[in-house]
N, C-alpha and C positions, 0 to 999 in steps of 0.2 A: 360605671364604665370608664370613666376618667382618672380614677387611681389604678385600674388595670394597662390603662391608656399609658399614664407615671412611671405607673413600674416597668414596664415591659422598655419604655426609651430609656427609662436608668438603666434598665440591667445590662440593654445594648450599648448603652454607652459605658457602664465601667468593664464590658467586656469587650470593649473594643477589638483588641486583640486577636481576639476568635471573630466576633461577626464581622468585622469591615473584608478581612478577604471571603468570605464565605459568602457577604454580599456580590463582594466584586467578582468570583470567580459563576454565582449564578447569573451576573452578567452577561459577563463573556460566553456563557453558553445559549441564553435567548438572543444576544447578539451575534450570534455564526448562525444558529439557525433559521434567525431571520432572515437572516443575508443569501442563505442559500435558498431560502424557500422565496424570494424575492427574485432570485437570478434563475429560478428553475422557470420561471411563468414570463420571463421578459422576453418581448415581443423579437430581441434581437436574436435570440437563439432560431426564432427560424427560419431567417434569411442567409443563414448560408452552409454550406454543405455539413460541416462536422457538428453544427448544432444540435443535430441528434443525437448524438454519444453524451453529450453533456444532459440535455431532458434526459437522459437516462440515469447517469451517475450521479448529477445533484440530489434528487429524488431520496437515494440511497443515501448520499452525505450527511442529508436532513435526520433519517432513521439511527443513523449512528452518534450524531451527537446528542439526541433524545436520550436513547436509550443508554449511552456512556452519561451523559447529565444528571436524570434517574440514579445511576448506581454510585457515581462520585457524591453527589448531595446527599445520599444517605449516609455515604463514610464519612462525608466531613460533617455533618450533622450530630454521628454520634460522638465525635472530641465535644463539638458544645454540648449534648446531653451530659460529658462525661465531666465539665468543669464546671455546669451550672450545679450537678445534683445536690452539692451540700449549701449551696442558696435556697433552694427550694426545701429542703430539710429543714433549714431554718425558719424560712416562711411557717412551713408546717407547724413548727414545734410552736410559732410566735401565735397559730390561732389559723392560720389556714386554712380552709378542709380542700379535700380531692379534686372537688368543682372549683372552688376557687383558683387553685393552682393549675388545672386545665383550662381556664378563662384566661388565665395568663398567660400558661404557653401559648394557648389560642393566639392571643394580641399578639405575642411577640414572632411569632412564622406569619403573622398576616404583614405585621412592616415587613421584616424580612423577604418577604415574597414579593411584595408590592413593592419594594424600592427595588430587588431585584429585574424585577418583570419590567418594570418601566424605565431605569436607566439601562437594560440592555437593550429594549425598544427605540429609546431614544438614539442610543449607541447604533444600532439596527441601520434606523432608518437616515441616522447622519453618514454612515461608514458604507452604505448598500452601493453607493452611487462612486464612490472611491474601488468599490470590490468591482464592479461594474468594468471601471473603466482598466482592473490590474487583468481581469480576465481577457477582456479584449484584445489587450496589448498581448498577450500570452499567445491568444490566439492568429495573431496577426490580422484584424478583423477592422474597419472603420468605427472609429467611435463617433459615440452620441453622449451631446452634453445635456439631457434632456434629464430632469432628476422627477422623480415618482414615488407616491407612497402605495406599497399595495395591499392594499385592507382585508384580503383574504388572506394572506401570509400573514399581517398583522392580528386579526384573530385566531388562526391555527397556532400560532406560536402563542399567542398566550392561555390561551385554551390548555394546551397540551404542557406547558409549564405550569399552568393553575393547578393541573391534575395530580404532578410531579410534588408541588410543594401542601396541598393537599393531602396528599399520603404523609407527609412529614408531617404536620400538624396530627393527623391521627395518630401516627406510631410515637409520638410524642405525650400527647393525651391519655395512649394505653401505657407507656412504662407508668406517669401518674400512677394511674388507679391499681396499678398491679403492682408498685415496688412499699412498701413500706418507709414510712416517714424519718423514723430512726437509722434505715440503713440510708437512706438518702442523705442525711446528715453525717454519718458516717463513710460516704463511700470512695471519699478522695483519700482516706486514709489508709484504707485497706490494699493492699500492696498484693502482686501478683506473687507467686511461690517462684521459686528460681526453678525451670525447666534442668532438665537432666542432659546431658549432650546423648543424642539418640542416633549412634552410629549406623543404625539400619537404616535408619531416611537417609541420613548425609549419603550412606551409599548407593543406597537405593537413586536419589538426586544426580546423582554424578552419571550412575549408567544411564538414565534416560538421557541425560545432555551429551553424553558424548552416543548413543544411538541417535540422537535426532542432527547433530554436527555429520553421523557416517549419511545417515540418507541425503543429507544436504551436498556431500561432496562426492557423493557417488552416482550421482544421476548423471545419464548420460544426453537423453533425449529431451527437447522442452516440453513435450506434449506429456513425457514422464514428471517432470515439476512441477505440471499443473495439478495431477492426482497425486504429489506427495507432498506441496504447500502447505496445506492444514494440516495432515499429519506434525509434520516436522515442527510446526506453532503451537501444537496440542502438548507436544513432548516437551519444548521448551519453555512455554507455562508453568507446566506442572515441575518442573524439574527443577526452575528459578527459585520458587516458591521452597521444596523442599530443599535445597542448597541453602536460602536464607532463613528459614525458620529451623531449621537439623542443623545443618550447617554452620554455621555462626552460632551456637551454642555452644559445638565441636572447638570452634577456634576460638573462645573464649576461655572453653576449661585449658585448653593448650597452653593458653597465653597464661590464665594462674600458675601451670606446673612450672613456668619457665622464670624460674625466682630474681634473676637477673633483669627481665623486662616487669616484671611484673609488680612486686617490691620496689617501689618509687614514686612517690608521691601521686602525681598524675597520671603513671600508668594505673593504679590500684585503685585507685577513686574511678576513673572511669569503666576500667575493664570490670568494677565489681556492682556497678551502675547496670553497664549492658548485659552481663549475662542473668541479672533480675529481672530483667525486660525485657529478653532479649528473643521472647516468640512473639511479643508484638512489634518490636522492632524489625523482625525477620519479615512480617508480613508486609509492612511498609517499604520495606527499603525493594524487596520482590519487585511489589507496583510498581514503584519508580526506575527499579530498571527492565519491567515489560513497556513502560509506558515510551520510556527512551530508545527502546530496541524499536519500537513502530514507529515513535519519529523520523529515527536514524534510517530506519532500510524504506519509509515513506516517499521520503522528501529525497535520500539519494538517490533512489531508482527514478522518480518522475523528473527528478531536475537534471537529470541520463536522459532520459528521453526528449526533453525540452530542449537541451542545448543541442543533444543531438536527430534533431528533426530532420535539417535540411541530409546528414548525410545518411538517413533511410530511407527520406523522397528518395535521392539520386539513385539507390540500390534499387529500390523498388518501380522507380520508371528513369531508367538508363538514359530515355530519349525522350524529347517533346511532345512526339505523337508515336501511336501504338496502335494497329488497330488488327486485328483479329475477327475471322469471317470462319464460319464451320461449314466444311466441306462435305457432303453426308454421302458421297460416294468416290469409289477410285476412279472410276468413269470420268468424274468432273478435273481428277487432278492432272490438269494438262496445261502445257508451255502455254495454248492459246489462251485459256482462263485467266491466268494468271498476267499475262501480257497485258489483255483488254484492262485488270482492274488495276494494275500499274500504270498502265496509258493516264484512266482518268484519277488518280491521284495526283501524278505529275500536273495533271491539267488546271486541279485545283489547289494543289499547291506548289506552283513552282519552283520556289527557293527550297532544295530541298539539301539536306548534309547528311553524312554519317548513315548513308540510306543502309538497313535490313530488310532483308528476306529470307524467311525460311518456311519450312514445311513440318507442323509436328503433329506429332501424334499422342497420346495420352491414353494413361489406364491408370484405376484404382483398385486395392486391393489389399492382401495381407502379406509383406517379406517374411521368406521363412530363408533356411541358411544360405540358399544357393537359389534365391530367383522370389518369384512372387507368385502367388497365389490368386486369378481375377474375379473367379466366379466364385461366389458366395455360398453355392450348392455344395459346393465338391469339398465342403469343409463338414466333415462329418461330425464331428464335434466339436459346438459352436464355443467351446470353453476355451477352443485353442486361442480362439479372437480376445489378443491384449490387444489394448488401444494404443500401447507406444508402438507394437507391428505394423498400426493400419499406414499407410502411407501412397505415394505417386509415384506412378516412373512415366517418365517425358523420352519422347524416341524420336530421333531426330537423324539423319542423315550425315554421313563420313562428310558428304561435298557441301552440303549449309553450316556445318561445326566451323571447316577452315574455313571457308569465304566469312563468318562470324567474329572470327579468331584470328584468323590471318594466321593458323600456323598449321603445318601438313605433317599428317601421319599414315603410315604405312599398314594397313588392317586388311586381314584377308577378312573372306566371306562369311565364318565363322567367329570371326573376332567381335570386340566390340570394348569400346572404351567408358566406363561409368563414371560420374560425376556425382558425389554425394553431395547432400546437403541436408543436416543436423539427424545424420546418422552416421555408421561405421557398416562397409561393408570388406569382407576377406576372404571370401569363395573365390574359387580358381574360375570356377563358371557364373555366368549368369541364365535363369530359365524364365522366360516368361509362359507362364502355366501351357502348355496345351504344343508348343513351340522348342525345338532343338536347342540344345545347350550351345552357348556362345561362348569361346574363351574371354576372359578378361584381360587384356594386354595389358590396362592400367588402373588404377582406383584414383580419383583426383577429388580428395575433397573440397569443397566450397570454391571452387575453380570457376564455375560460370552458372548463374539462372540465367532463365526466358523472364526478365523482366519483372513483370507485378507476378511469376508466377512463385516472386520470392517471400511474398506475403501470406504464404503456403502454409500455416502452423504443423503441420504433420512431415513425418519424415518424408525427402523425396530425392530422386532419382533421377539421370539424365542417363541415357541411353545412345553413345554414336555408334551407330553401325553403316559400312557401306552398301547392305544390300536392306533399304528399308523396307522398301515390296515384299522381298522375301522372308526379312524378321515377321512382318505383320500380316503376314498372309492368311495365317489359320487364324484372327481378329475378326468379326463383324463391325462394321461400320456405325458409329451408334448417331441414324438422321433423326433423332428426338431428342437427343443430349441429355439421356436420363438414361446412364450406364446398369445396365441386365445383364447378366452373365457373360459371355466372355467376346463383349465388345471395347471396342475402342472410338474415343475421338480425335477427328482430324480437325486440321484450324490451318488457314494460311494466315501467316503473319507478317506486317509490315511496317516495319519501324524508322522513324525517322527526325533529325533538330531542325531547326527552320530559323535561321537569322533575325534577331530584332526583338525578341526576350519575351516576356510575360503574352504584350500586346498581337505581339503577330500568332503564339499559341492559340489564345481565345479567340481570334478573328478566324480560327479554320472549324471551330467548332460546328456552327451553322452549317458552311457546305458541306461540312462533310458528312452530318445528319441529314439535310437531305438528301445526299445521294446514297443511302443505305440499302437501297433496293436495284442502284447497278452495282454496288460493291459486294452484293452477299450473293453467298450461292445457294441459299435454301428458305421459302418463306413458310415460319411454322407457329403456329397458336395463335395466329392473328398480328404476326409482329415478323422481323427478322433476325437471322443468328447472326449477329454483328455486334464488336463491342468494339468503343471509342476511349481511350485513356490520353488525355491533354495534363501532362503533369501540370502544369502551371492551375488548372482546374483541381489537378487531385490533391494539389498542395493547401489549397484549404481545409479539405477534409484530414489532414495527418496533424496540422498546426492544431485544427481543432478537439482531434485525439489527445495529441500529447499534450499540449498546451492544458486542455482543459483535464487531466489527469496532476498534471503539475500542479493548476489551480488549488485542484480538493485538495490534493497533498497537504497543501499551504494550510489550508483552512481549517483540518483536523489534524494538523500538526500544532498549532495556534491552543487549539483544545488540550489538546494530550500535554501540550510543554506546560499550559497552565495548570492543569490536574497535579503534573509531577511538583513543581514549584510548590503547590498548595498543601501536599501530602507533605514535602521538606518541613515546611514549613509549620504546618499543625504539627509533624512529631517531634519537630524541635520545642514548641510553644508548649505543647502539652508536658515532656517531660522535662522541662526548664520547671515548670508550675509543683511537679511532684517532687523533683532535688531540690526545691528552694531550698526547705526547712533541711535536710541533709548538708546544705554547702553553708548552711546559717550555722549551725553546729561545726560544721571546722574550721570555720572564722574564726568561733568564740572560742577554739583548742590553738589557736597560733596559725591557720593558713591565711597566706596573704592573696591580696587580690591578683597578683601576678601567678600566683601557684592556680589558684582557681583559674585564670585565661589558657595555664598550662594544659592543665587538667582536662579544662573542653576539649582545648584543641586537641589532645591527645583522644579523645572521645569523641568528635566526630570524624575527624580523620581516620580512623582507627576503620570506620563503618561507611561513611559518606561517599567515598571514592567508589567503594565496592560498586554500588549498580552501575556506575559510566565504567569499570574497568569492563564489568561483566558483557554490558550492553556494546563494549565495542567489541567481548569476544565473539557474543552474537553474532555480530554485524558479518567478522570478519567469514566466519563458518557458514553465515547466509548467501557470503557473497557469490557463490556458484549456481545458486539456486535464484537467486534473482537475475544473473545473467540468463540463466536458459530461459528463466519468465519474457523477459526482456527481446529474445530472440524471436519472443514469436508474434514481437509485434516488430519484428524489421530490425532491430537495432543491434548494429554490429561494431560500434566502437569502444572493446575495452579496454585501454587506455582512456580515456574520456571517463569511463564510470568508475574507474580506480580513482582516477587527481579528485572525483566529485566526489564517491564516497568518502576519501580520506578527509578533504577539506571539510566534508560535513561532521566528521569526527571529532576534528581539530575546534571547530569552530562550537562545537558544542560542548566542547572541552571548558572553552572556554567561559561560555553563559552558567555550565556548573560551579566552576569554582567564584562567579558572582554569587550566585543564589547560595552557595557556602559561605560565602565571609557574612553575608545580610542574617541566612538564618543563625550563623554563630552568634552573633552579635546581638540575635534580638534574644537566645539563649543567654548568654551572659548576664544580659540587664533585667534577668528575671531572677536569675539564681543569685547575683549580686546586690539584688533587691534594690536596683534603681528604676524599676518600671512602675508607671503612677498608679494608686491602688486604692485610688479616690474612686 
């Protein structure tokens, strides 16, 4: 066991090259997983409101870097199967057998695994407590210096990477017993056939990217982005894929015919390089620019939402206190009702500013050209029912709009003024199902919500008419608040800021929970229809939405940027290994070392760029589609997600052209034959 033990650190250490990242990159992967599976079970997630969004999303975090871990370890596993094979050939031919040399690989995935699993552990559990403290801050939450190791994350994580590396040791064991000894000795010599430029894929490539770019830029609705997100990921996959592998075969016979670019030392050494290679090349460079598109559209859109947190609070609770009482008959809506529960408002909070009052009413339902649709029955064929139709319309009063608004309009009885929000309406009328058509004096988009009711993911509706009574007349009252056919609900509303910031919001919490039962007008299921919104309260729960969305971002951006890195960098390392003997030969015909740094650089540039130019075409054609995502969690500053996504473009622009000069470089000193080969 101790010459098995020999071999296997020799072979690691003169293959350096290949295993030290392959260790370090399964590092970095039981070290995120740790960390997330660490932060999903910490006691501090559930002391405050948004802690629950994150127990939900870590969970998932964990899953994804599993199973991305899994399928990266096998790709970079196979470059080392692909440069050890004629080691082990040799083995063979020196006396070997089958067993022997799966005893070996054995050894050698057991360090591997074992130095992996235990300096990402270590990494883990020194880094948990750092992640700890960047999530917190993220979330705007009190931190604790309290450090912990927790030993059922630290078992699941190695369990579940044992398994991972596991499988690699058998899929390793079975090429052994299945490839023959001679070809394994043989098999770094034998060279791929030059692929043919296959103008039906590169075509084929292009329409799926530019239909997946049309659906991107043509949605109008966000509730419609949500069911066409993974479409439009699917097309773009696949599409990348056949653009780099079709593709780039296509523009390398191009670049042959063009005798002037072509014909010149270092263009023709590399271009004649790549198009031999150039459908394993297509594959990799694919990865690395899927792998940069999810960073890029990751980390912009959460780091959109993080910076812009406070200004979707604001959208979404206008004012410091909100509260909303359901009215479950027309009987109750009277001057005196509403008097009495204004009276003890004032009474319990007397500093009051920027006071609201209105009266609305609400219905759900399906938009069709000219009004909506409420009862669910009268839709005779339920196939009419798309999800981007279903939507809200809020009806509210000529005389609550201006006291709102502070501006007066002139609307007969018949009229009515609509206010959209993340739709497009253009009927002359408006018809609420069962009810006389209204003219439309005006369409005012994104002109005003009712507050949180902007957190509304579905298309919706404002409705001012001066005759509310009479709009709502043929409506049923819904005193259950579980809308059945062609009911409505009513709510008094009362909004108001309160001097003195965070402290004086929280100190009105308590009274005005308990006085829930003089403020309400209806007591049902054991409870009352009363809702209480204290931004200063709700503002925890949005930091801890977006903050902890941004978090993940981070964390499986961390993964994906080292995956792509690693991919550079094995197919730099790998086909530096197979031009040695090619750029040794035009040494020894008169190229000089300068001609050879030519040569690369004409040869990775040539290819290298492509996934970041690609991955920013991506980006840019995503950008509408990650807006209306975005919309429907509140977030309305495009300007803000323009300078972010750009600057993340920029700024990745710039980590690429590092990790080009390092993989160039480490290409160079292979083909130039200065890497140590002891």
């Amino acid at each position: 066991m101790k010459l098995y033990l020999k071999l296997a650190l020799d072979g690691v250490r003169k293959n350096h090259r290949l295993y030290f990242p392959y260790i370090l990159i399964g590092s970095v992967m039981v070290m995120m997983h740790y960390i997330l599976a660490a932060l999903s079970s910490t006691p501090m997630l559930r002391q405050f409101e948004g802690g629950g969004f994150l127990r939900a999303m870590l969970p998932m975090g964990m899953w994804v870097v599993v199973i991305f871990a899994a399928f990266f370890l096998f790709y970079c596993n196979s470059f080392i199967i692909r440069q050890r094979n004629r080691e082990l050939g040799l083995f063979s031919v020196l006396g070997m057998s089958r067993k022997n040399l799966s005893l070996l690989m054995l050894t050698e995935n057991l360090l591997t695994a074992g130095a992996s699993i235990t300096l990402g552990m270590l990494l883990g559990i020194a880094l948990e407590k750092l992640a700890e403290l960047g999530m917190v801050r993220l979330i705007a939450e009190e931190i604790s210096y309290e450090m912990r190791i927790d030993g059922i994350s630290v078992i699941r994580t190695a369990v579940l990477f044992g398994g991972i590396y596991l499988l690699l040791t058998l899929r390793a064991i079975f090429r052994v017993w299945r490839t023959d000894p001679l070809h394994l000795l043989q098999s770094t010599a034998v060279g791929e056939k030059p692929p043919k430029a296959n103008w039906l894929f590169a075509g084929l490539g292009a329409g799926l990217l530019i239909w997946a770019y049309h659906l991107a830029i043509s949605i109008q609705q966000p509730l419609e982005a949500l069911t066409t997100f993974f479409v439009a990921v699917v097309l773009v996959i696949i599409a990348t894929y056949l653009l780099f592998i079709a593709g780039s075969v296509a523009l390398c016979r191009l670049l042959q015919r063009n005798r002037r670019y072509y014909y010149k030392p270092n263009h023709f050494i590399s271009v004649a390089t790549m198009v031999y290679r150039m459908k394993r090349n297509g594959a990799g460079l694919a990865s690395i620019c899927i792998l940069l598109t999810v960073v890029l559209v990751m980390l912009s859109s959460t780091l959109s939402l993080c910076i812009g947190a406070e200004d979707a609070i604001l959208t979404t609770y206008p004012h410091d206190v909100l509260i909303e009482t359901h009215i479950p008959s027309r009987e109750q809506m009277t001057g005196e009702n509403y008097a009495a529960r204004r009276a003890l408002l004032r009474e319990l909070a007397p500093e009051q500013v920027n006071v609201q009052e209105y009266v609305r009413g609400s219905v759900s339902g399906m938009f069709t050209e000219d009004g909506i649709i409420i009862d669910a029955g009268a839709l005779e064929d339920l196939s009419m029912v798309v999800m981007e139709n279903i939507g809200m319309v809020y009806i509210v009063s000529q005389q609550d709009f201006e006291q709102l608004t502070g501006r007066t309009y002139t609307l007969a009885a018949d009229e009515c003024l609509l206010l959209t929000s993340r739709m497009d309406y253009a009927a002359p009328t408006f018809t609420l199902q069962g009810g006389a058509p209204l003219r439309v004096q005006a369409v005012m988009p994104d002109a005003w919500q009712l507050g949180a009711d902007a957190m509304n993911m579905f298309p919706a509706l404002t409705l001012v008419t001066p005759d509310f009574a009479g709009v709502t007349a043929h409506l049923a009252i819904d005193d259950n608040n579980y809308a059945s056919g062609m009911e409505m609900l009513l709510a008094w509303c009362y909004a108001f800021d309160v001097p003195g910031g965070a402290e004086s919001q929280l100190a009105l919490y308590d009274p005005l929970k308990n006085h829930v039962r003089d403020l309400s007008f209806l007591r049902r299921h054991g409870g009352y229809s009363f809702s209480l919104s204290i931004r200063e309260m709700k503002r925890v729960g949005f930091y801890g939405t977006y903050g902890g969305l941004f978090f993940i971002g981070i964390m499986l951006s961390i993964v994906f940027i080292a995956a792509a890195v690693l991919i550079i960098y094995y197919k730099q390392v790998s086909e530096g290994y197979e031009d040695q003997k090619r750029f040794a030969i035009m040494q020894k015909v008169g190229m000089t070392k300068r001609e050879i740094r030519r040569s690369i650089n004409s040869q990775v540039l040539t290819v290298f760029f492509a996934p970041l130019l690609l991955a920013g075409l991506h980006l840019t054609f995503a950008f509408p589609l990650m807006w209306k995502l975005l919309m429907m969690l509140n977030f309305s500053n495009m300007p803000l997600m323009i300078v972010v996504t750009a600057c993340s473009f920029v700024v990745f622009g710039v980590m690429y052209a590092a990790v080009y000069k390092m993989t160039s470089n480490a290409y160079y000193a292979i083909v130039s034959g200065k890497q140590d080969n002891t």
